[in-house]
TIGUKE-850725 format. One record per residue (C-alpha): x, y, z. Coordinates in Angstrom, 1 decimal, m for minus. Example, Ala and Ser with C-alpha at 12.3 -4.5 7.8 and 13.67 -1.06 7.14 Angstrom:
! residues 2
> 12.3:m4.5:7.8
> 13.7:m1.1:7.1
***
This chain:
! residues 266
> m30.8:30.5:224.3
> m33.1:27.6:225.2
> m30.8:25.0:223.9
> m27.7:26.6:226.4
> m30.0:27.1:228.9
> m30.6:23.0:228.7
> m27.3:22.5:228.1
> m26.8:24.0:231.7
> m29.0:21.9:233.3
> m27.4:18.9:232.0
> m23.8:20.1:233.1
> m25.2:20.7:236.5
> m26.6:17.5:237.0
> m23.8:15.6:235.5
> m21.6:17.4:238.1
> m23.6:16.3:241.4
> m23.9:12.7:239.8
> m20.4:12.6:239.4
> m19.6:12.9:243.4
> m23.1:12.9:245.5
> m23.9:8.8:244.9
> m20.2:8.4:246.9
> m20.7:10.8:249.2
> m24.2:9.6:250.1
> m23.0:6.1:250.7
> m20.4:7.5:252.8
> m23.1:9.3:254.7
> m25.4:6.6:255.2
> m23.3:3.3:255.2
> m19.6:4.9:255.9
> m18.5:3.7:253.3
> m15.8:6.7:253.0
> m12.5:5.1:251.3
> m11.7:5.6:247.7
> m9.1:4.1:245.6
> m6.2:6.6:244.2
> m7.6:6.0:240.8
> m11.3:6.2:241.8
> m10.7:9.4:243.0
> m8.3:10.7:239.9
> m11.3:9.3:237.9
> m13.6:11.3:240.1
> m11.5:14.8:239.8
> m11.3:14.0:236.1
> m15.0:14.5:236.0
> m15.7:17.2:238.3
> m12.8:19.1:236.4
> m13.8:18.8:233.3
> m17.5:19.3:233.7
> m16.8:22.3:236.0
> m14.8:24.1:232.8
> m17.5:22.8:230.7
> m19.6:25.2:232.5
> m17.7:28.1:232.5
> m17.5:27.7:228.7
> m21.3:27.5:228.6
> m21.7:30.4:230.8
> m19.8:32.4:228.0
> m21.5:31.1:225.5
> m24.7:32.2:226.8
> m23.2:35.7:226.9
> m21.7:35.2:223.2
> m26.0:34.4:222.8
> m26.9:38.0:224.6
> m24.6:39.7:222.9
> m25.5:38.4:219.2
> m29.8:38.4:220.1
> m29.8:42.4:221.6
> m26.6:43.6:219.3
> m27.1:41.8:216.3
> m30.4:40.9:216.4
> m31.6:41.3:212.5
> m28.6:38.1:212.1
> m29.4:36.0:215.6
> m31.1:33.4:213.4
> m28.7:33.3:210.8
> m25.6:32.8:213.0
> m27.3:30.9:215.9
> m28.1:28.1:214.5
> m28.1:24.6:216.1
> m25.4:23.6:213.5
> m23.3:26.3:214.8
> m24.4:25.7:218.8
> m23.6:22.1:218.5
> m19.8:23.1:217.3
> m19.7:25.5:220.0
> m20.9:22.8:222.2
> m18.4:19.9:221.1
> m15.1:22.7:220.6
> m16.2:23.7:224.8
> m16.0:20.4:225.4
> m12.9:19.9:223.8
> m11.2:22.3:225.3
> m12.4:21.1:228.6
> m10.7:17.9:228.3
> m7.8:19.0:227.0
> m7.0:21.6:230.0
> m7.7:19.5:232.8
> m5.9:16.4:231.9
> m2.8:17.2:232.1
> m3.8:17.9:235.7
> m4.9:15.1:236.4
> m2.5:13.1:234.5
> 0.6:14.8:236.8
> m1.1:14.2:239.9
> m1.1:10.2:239.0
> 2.6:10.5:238.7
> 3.4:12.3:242.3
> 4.2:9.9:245.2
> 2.1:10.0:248.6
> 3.8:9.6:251.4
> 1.9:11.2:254.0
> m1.4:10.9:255.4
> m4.1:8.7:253.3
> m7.4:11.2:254.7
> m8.7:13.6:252.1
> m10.0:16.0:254.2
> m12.9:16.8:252.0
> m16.0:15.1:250.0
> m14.8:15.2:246.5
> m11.1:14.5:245.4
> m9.3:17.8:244.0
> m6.3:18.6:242.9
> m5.2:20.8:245.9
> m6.9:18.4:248.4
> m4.9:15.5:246.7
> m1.5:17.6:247.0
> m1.8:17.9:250.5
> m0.8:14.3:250.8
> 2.1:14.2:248.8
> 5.7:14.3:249.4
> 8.6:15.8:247.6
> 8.9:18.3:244.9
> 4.9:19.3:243.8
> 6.1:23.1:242.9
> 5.5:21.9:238.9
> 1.7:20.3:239.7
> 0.9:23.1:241.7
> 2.1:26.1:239.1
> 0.2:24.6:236.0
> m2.9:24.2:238.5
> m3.0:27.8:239.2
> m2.4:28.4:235.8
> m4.7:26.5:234.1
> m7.5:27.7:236.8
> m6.5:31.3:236.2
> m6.6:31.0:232.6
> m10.3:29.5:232.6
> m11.2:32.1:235.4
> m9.6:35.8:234.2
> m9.9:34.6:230.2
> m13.5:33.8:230.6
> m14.2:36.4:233.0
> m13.1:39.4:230.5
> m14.7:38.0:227.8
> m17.9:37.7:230.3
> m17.5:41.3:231.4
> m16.4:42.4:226.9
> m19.7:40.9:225.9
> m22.1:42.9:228.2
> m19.9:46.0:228.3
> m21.0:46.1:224.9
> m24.5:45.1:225.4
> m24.6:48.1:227.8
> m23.0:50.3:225.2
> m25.8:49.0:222.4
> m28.6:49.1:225.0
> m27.4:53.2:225.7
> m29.1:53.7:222.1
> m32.3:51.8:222.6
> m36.1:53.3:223.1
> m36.1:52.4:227.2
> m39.0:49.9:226.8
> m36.4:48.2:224.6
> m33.7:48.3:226.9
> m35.6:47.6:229.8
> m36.6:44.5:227.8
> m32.5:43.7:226.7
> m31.6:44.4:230.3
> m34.3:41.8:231.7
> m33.2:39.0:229.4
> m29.2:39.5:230.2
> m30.1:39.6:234.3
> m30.7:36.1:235.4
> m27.4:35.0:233.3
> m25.5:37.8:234.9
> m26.5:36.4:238.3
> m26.0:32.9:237.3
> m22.1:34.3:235.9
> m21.4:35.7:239.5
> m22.4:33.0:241.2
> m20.0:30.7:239.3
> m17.1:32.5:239.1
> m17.3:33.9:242.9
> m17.5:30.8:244.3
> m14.3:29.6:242.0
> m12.4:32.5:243.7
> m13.4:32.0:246.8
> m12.7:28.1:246.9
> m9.1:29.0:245.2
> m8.8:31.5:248.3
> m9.3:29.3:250.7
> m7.0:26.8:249.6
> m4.1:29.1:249.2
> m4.9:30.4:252.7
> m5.1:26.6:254.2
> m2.9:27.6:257.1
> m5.3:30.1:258.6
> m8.4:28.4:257.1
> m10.1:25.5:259.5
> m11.1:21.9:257.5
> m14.9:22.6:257.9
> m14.5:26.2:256.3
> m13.2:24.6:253.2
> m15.4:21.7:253.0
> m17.9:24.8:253.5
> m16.6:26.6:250.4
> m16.1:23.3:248.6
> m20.3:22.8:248.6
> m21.0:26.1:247.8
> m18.5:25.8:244.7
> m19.9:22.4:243.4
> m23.5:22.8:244.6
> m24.9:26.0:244.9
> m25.0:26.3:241.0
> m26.8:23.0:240.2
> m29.3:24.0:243.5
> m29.6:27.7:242.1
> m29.6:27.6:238.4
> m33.3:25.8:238.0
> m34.6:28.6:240.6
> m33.1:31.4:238.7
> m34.1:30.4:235.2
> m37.0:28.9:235.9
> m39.2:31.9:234.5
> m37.0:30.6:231.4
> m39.2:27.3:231.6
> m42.3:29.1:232.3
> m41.2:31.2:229.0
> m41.0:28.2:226.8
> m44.5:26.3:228.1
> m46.1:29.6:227.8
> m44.8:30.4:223.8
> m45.7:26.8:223.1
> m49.3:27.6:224.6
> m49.1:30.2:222.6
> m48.0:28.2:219.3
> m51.0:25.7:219.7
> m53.3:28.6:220.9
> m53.1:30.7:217.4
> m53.7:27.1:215.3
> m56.6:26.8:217.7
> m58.0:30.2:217.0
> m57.3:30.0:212.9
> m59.0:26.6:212.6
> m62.0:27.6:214.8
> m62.1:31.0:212.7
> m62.2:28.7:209.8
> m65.2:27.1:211.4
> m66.9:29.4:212.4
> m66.6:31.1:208.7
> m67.4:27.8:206.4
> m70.2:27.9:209.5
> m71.8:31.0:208.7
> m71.3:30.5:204.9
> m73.6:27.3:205.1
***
């Protein structure tokens, strides 16, 4: 769980990297124009770490479910062998979704205006500006976002519909104890995927939406997890400094018991 839990972290900071430095300097300098393939470079990035995370976020339930349903075999099948091909398959499939998405908005021809009306380039933001047919572009967005967003979310919501179910059969200190560990992820899971929806809402309703709403919705999607996430798992921290304590602690005691006994012996 630790080594997800890390992996997290990194996605979240790689995310905010990826766009704050350039919206920073736009802040402080105005330094606010971007080159068409800066800013495909930059959705790129955002894109793929964004699914990245979602594919972590499910394989911290996969984690949940093996640890509190399987929990005799959690060492035998999470290994760091078999997280680190977890890790490397979620990032390929990352890549390999977003892309094309990418890739077909470098082909479409802008005609319009040349203001993004937001602080990161995305796809929808970037469509805005184009002219002629984008109906294509458009449909494999939705697609691809609804696949990443409903296939994710069910196997979310599989995983800890049968957690609940295993937990049903547990002493109550024990699923007290199950219940505990799965809550901060299950907070974390809401988080991520409400804000998707809600960003994907606005967009759709652009018409009836003002600029600053979406720009709104658009910080809460990218930056409320990366702001959130060390809050919300840091008793996860505190966890892992407190079992190392504990580690060091125990060697403590046995060699001072040893001590004390060759001591006494003397």
């Amino acid at each position: 769980m630790y080594h997800l839990i890390s992996l997290l972290f990194l996605v979240n900071l790689s995310c905010t990297t990826t766009f704050m430095p350039k919206f920073l300097l736009g802040l402080a300098f105005e330094l606010n124009q971007i080159t068409l393939d800066d800013c495909l470079v930059q959705m790129w990035f955002i894109y793929v770490i964004v699914t990245f995370e979602s594919t972590v976020i499910l394989l911290m339930a996969l984690d949940r479910y093996v640890a509190i349903c399987k929990p005799l075999r959690y060492h035998h099948i999470m290994t760091n062998r078999f997280l680190t091909q977890l890790t490397l398959a979620s990032l390929a499939r990352s890549v390999l979704l977003m892309t094309p998405i990418v890739y077909l908005d470098s082909t479409v021809k802008f005609c319009k205006s040349y203001v993004i009306l937001n602080f990161v380039c995305e796809n929808m933001g970037l469509l805005k500006l184009a002219c002629g047919d984008i109906s294509r572009v458009q449909a494999i967005g939705l697609v691809v976002r609804m696949v990443i967003t409903v296939v994710d979310g069910c196997l979310l919501l599989l995983s800890y519909l049968t957690i609940l179910h295993t937990t049903m059969f547990l002493l109550k200190q024990s699923r007290n104890k199950a219940l505990n560990t799965c809550s901060s992820h299950i907070i974390v899971a809401l988080m991520i995927y409400a804000s998707s929806v809600l960003s994907a809402l606005i967009y759709r309703l652009e018409t009836s939406v003002s600029v600053d709403i979406q720009n709104l919705t658009s910080a809460i999607y990218f930056l409320l997890p990366a702001t959130i996430n060390p809050v919300i798992y840091g008793v996860r921290v505190k966890e892992i400094w407190i079992s190392l304590q504990k580690m060091f602690g125990y060697k403590e005691g046995v060699n001072q018991n040893a001590h004390n006994m060759g001591h006494n012996n003397n």
